[in-house]
BAFI-3210 file (N, C-alpha, C; in Angstrom, 3 decimals, decimal comma, padded with zeros to 6 digits):
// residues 220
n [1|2|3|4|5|6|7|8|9|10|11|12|13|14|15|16|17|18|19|20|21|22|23|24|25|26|27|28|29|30|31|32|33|34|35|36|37|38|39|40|41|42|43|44|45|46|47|48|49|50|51|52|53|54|55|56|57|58|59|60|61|62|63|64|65|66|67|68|69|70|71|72|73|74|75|76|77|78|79|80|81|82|83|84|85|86|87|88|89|90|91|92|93|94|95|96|97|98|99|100|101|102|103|104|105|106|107|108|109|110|111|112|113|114|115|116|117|118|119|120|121|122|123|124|125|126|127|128|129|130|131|132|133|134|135|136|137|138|139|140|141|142|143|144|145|146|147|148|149|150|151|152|153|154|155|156|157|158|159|160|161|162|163|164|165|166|167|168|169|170|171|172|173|174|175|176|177|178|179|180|181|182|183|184|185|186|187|188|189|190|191|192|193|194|195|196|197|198|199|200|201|202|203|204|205|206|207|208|209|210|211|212|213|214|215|216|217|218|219|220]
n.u [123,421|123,151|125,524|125,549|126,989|127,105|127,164|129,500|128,880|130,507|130,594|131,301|131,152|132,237|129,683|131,272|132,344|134,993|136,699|136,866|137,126|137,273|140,191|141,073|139,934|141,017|143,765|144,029|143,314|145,476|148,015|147,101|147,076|149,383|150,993|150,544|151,281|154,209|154,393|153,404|154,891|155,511|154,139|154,284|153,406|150,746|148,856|146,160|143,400|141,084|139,848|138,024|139,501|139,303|140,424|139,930|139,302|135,972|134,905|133,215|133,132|135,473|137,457|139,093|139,783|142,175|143,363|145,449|147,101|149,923|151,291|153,686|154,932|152,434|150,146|149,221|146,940|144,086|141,994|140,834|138,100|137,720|139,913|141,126|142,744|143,881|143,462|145,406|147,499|149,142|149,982|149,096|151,936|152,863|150,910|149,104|147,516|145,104|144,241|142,071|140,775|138,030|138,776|140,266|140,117|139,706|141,958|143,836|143,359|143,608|146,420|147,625|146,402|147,428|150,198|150,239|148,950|151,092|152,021|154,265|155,539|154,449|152,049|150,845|148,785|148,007|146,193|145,354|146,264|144,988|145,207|147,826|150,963|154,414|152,358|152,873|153,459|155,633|156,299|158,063|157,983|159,348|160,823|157,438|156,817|156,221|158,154|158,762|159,655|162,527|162,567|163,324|165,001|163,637|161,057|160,542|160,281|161,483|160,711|161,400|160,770|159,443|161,597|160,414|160,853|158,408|157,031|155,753|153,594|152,386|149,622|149,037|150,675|154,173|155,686|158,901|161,250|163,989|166,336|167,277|165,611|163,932|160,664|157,692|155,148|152,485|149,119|147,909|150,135|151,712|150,450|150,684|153,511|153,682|152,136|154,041|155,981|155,260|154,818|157,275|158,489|157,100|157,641|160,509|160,250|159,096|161,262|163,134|162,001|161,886|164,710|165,661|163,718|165,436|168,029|167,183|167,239|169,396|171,898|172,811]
n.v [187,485|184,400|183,597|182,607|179,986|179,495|176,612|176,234|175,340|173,400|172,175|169,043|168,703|170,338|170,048|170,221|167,947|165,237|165,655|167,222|165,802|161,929|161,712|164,055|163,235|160,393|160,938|162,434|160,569|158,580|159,842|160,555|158,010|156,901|158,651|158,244|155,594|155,396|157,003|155,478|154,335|156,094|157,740|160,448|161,917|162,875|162,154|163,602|164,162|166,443|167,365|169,625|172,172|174,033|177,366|179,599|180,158|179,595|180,618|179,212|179,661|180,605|178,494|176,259|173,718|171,839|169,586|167,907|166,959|166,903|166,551|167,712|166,414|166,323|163,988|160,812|159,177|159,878|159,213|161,770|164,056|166,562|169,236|171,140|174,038|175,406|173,290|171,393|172,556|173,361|174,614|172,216|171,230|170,594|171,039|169,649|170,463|169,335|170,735|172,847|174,833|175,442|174,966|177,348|180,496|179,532|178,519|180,145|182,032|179,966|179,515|182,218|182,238|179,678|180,882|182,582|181,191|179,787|177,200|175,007|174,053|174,192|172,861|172,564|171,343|171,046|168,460|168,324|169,820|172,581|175,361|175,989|176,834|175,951|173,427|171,446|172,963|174,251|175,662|177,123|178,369|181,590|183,637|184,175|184,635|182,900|181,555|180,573|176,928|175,325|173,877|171,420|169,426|167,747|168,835|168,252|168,313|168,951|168,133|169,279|169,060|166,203|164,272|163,631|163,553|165,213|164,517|165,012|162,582|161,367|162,315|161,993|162,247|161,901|159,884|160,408|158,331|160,917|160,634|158,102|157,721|155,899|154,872|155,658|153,028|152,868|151,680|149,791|149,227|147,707|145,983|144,528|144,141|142,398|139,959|139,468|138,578|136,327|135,015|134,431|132,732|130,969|129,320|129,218|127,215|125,097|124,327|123,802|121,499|119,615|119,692|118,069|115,904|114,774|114,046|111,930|109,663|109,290|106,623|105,713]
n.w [133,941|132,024|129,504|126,381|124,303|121,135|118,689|116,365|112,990|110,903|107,745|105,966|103,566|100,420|098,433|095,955|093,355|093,026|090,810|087,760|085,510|084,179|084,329|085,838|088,188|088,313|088,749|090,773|093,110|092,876|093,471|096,370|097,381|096,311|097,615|100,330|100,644|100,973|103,153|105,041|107,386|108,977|111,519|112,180|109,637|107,823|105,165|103,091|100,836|098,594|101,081|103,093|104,328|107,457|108,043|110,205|113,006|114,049|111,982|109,577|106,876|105,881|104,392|102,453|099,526|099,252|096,178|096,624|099,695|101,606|105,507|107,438|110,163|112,206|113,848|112,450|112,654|114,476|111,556|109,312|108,680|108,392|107,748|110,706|111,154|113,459|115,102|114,223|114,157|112,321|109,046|106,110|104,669|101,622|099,131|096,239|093,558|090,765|088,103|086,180|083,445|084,224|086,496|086,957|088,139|090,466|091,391|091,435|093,149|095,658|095,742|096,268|099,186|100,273|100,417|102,091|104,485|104,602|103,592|102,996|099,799|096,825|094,525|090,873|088,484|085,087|083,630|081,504|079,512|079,415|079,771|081,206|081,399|081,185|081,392|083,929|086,970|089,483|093,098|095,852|099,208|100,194|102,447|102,792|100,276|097,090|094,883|091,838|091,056|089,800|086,953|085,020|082,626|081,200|082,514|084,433|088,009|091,344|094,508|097,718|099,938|100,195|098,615|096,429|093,098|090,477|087,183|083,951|083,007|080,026|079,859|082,924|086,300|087,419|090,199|091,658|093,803|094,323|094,608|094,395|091,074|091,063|089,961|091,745|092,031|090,718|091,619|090,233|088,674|090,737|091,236|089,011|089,107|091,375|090,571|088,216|089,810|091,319|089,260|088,127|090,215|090,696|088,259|088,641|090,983|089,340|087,878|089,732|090,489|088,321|087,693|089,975|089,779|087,745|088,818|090,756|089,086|087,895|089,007|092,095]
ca.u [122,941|124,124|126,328|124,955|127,995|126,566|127,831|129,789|128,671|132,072|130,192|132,406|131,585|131,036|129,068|131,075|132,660|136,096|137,544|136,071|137,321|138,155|141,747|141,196|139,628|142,191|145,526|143,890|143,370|146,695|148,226|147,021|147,370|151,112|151,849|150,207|151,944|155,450|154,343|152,195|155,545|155,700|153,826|154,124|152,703|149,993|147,992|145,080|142,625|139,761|139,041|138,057|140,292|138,844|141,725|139,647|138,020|134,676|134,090|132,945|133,206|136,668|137,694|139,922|139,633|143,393|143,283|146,423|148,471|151,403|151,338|154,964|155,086|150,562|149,883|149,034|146,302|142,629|141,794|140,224|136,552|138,180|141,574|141,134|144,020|143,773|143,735|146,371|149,080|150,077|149,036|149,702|153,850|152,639|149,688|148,977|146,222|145,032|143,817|141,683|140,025|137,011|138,692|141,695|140,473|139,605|143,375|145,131|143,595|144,219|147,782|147,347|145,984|148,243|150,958|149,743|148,872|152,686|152,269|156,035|155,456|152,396|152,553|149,830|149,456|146,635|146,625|144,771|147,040|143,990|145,698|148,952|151,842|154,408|151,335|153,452|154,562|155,530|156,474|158,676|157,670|160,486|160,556|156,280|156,439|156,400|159,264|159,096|161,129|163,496|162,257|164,377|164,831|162,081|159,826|160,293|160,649|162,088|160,447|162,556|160,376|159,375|162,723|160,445|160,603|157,471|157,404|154,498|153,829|150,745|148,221|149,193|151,981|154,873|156,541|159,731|162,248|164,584|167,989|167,338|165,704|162,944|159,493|157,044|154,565|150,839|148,398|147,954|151,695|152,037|149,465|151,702|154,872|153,266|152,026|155,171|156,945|154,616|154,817|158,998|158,905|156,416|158,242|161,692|159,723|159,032|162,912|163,780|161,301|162,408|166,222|165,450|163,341|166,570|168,508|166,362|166,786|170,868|172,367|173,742]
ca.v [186,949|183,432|183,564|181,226|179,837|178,825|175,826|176,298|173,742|172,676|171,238|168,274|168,689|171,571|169,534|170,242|166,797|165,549|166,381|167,919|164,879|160,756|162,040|164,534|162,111|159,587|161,516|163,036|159,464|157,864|161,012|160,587|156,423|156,834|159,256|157,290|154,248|155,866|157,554|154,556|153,739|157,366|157,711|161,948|162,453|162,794|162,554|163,682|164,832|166,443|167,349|171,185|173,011|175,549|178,229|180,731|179,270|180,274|181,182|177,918|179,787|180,704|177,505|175,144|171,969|170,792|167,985|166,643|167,560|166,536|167,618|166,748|166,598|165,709|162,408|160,053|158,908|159,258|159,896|163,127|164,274|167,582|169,442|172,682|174,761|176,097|171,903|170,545|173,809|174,013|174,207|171,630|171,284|170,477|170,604|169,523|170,732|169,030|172,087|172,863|175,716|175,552|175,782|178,059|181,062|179,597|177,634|181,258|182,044|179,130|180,228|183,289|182,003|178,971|181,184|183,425|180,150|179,264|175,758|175,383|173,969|174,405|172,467|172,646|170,200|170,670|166,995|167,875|171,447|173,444|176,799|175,916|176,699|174,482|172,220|171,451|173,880|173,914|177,042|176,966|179,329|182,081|184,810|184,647|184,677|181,610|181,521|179,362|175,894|175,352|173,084|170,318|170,012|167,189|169,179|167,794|169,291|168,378|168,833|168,527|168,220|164,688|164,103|162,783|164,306|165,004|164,560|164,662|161,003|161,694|163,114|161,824|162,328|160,607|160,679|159,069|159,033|162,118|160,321|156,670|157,633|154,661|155,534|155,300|152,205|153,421|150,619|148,402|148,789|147,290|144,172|143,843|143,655|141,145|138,688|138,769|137,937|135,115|133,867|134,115|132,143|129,395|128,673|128,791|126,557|123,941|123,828|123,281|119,827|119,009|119,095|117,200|114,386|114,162|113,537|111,003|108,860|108,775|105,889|106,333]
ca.w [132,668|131,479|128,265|125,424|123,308|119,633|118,264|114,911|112,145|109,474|106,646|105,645|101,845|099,470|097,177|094,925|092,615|093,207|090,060|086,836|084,428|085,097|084,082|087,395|089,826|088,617|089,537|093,027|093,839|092,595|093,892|097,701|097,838|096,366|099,395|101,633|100,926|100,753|104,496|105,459|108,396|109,708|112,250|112,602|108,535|107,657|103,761|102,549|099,928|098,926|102,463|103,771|105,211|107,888|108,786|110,578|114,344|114,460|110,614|108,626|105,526|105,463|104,185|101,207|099,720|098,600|096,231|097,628|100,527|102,635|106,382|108,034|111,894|113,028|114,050|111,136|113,489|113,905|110,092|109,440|107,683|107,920|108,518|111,317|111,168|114,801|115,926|113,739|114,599|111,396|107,479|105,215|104,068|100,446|098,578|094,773|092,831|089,926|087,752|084,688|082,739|084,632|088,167|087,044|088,562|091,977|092,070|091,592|094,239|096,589|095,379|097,731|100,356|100,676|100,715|103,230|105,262|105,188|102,807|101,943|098,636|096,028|092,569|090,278|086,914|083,923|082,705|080,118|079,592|079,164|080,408|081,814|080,551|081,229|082,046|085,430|088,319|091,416|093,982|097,137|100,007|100,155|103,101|102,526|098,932|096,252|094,108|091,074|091,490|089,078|085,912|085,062|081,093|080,973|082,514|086,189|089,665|092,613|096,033|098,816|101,279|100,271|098,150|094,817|091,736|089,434|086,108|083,510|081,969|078,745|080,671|084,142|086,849|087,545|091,074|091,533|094,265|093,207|095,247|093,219|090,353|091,092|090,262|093,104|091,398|091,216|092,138|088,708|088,184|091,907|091,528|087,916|089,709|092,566|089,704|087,824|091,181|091,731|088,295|088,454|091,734|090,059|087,126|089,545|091,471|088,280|087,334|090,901|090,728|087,549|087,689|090,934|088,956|086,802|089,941|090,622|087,565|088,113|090,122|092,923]
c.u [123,830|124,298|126,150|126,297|126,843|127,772|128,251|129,735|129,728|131,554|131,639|132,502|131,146|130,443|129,461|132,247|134,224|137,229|136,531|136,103|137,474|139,232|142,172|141,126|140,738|143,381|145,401|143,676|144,710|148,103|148,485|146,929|149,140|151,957|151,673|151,137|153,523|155,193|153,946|153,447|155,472|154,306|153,210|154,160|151,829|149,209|146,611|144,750|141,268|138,940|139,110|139,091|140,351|140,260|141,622|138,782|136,811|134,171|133,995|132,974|134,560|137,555|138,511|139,439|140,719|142,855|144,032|147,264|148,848|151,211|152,558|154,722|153,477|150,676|149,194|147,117|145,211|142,722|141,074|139,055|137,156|139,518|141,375|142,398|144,547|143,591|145,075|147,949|149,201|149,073|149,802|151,558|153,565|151,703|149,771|147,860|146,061|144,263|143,452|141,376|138,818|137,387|140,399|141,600|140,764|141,342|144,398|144,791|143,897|145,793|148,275|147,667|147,447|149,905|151,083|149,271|150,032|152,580|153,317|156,269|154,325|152,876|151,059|149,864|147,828|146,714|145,900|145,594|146,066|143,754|147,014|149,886|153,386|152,821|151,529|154,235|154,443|156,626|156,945|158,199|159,671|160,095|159,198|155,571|156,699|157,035|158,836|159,875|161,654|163,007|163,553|164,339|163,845|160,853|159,447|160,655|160,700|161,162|160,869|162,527|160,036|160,245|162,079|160,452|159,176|157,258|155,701|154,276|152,198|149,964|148,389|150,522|152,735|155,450|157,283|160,501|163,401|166,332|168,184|166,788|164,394|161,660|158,831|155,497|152,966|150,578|148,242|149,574|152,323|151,759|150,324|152,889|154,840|153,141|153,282|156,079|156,493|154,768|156,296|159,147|158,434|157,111|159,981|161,473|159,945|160,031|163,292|163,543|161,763|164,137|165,801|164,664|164,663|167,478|168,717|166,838|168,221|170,854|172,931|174,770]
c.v [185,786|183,706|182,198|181,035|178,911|177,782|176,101|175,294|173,961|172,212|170,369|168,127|169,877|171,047|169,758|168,256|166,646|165,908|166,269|166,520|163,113|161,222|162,762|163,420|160,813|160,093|162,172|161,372|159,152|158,551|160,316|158,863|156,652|157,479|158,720|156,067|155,101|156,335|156,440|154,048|154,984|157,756|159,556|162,722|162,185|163,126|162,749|164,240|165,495|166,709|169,032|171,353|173,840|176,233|179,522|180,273|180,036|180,395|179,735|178,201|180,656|179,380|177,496|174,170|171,641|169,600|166,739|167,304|166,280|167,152|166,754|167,110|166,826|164,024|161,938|159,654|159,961|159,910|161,172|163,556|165,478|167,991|171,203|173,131|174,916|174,312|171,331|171,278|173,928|173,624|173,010|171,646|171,668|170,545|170,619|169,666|170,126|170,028|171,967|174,335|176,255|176,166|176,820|179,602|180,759|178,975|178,849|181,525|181,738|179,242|180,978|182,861|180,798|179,760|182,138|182,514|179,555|177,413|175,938|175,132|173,801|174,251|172,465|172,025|170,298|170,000|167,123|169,276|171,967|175,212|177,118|175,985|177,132|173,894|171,715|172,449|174,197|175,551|176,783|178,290|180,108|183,525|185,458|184,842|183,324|181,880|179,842|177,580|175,292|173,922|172,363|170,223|169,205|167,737|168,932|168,674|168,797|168,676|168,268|168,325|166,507|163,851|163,338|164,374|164,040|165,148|164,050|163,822|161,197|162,251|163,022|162,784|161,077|160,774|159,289|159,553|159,960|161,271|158,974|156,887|156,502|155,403|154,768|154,225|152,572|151,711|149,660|148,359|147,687|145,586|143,528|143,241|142,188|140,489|138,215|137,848|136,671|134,082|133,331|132,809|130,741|128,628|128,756|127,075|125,029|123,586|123,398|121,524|119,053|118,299|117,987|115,528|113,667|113,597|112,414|110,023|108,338|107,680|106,448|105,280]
c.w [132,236|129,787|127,394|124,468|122,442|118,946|116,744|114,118|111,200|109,156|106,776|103,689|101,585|098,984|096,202|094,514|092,855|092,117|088,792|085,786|085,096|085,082|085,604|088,466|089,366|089,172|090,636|093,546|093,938|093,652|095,560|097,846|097,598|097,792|100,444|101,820|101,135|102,693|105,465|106,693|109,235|110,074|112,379|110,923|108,143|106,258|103,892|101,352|099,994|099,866|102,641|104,689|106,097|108,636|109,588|111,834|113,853|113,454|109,701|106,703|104,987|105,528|102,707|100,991|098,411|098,054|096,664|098,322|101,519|104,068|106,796|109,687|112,885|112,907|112,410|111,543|114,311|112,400|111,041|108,533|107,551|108,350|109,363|111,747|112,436|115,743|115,207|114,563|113,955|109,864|106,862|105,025|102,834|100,209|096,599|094,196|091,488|088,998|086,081|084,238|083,356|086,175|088,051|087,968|090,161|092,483|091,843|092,788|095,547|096,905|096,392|098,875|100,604|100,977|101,962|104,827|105,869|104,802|102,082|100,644|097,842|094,554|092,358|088,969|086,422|082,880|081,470|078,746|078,253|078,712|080,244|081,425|081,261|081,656|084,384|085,858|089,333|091,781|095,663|097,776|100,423|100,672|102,931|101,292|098,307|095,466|093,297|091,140|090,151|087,869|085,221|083,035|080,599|081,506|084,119|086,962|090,762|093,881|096,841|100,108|101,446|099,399|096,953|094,058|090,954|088,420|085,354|082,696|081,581|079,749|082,234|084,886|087,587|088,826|091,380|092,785|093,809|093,708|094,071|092,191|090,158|091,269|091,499|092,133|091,653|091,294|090,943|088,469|089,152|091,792|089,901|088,615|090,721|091,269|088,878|088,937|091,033|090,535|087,942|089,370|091,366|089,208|087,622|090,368|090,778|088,098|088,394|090,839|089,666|087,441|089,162|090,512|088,142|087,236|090,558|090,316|087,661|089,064|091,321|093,643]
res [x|x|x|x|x|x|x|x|x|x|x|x|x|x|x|x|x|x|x|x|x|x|x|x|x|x|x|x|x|x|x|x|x|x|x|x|x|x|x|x|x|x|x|x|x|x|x|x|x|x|x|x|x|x|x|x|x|x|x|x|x|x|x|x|x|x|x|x|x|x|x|x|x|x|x|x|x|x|x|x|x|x|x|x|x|x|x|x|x|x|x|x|x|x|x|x|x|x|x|x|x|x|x|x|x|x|x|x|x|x|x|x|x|x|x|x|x|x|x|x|x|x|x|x|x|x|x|x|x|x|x|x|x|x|x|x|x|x|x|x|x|x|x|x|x|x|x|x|x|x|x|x|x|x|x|x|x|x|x|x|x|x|x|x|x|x|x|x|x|x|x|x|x|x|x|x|x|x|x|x|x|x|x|x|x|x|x|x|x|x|x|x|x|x|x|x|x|x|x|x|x|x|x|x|x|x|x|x|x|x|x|x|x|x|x|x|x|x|x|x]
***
């Protein structure tokens, strides 16, 4: 008798929305471009969002969908529509949930599971602090269990797998390097910083031509 193998289908979306508010879908974006760029030379990390997670071969409905994780040590390289546990080798490092009222019970339980998965660190932030209380917190993996991580007196937390600190700025987050102290520049702060540059350099530029006209004008 020949043996029929059935192909397993991995949706690539739940249908469900990527975050409940703009305030959500802004800080899972900002979120997974800031890590990207900060990783964007390393070669063996890998970001994402928003993407399923399957952690069970064969079962398509034992699945995740992190809004932001960290993986340290998978190629950076081909992107990914999804992340299979049983191809990568390993779970996530980090993951960040952006979390409300609406999805609070399903992110206790991701809680669980991620710890039971072996994701070394798991922060969670309700920008609109719906629930949450602190609003921000984060959880180190400790002998299988999540242990609190230590709240800073503003309210920040260290993670030391990717050495920033996060800190909660009005409704958003802030992530800064934790060694310098230098925030990491979301994308309008970035194209600010480029135009000032450019407009520094112009009006350097003008004084250069000028004292040089004045130059000029002397005998020699």
């Amino acid at each position: 008798m020949t043996e029929v193998t059935l192909k397993v289908h991995y949706p690539e979306s739940d249908g469900q929305p990527i975050g409940e508010t703009d305030q959500h879908i802004t800080e899972i974006m900002e979120l997974i471009l800031l890590l990207r760029e900060r990783y964007r030379n390393a070669a063996d990390i890998y970001v994402g969002g928003d993407m399923l997670l399957y952690y069970v071969e064969g079962d398509p409905h034992r699945r995740v969908c992190p809004d932001v994780f960290v993986t340290f040590g998978i190629p950076k390289e081909p992107p990914r529509r999804s992340y299979f546990l049983w191809k990568e080798g390993r779970p996530p490092s980090l993951v960040v949930e952006v979390t409300s009222e609406g999805s609070r019970r399903e992110d206790v339980e991701k809680k669980d599971l991620y710890a039971r998965l072996g994701v070394e660190e798991y922060f969670l932030h309700d920008p609109l602090g719906e629930y949450l209380r602190p609003s921000l917190q984060g959880f180190r993996l400790e002998d299988g269990k999540y242990l609190p991580i230590p709240t800073a007196v503003d309210g920040s937390l260290v993670s030391r797998l990717t050495g920033l600190t996060l800190r909660r700025e009005g409704e958003g987050l802030r992530l800064m390097d934790t060694q310098s102290g230098e925030p990491l520049l979301k994308p309008n702060e970035a194209y600010g910083a480029l135009e000032k540059e450019r407009a520094a350099r112009e009006a350097a530029e003008k004084e250069i031509a000028r004292l040089r006209r004045q130059l000029e004008q002397y005998p020699r």
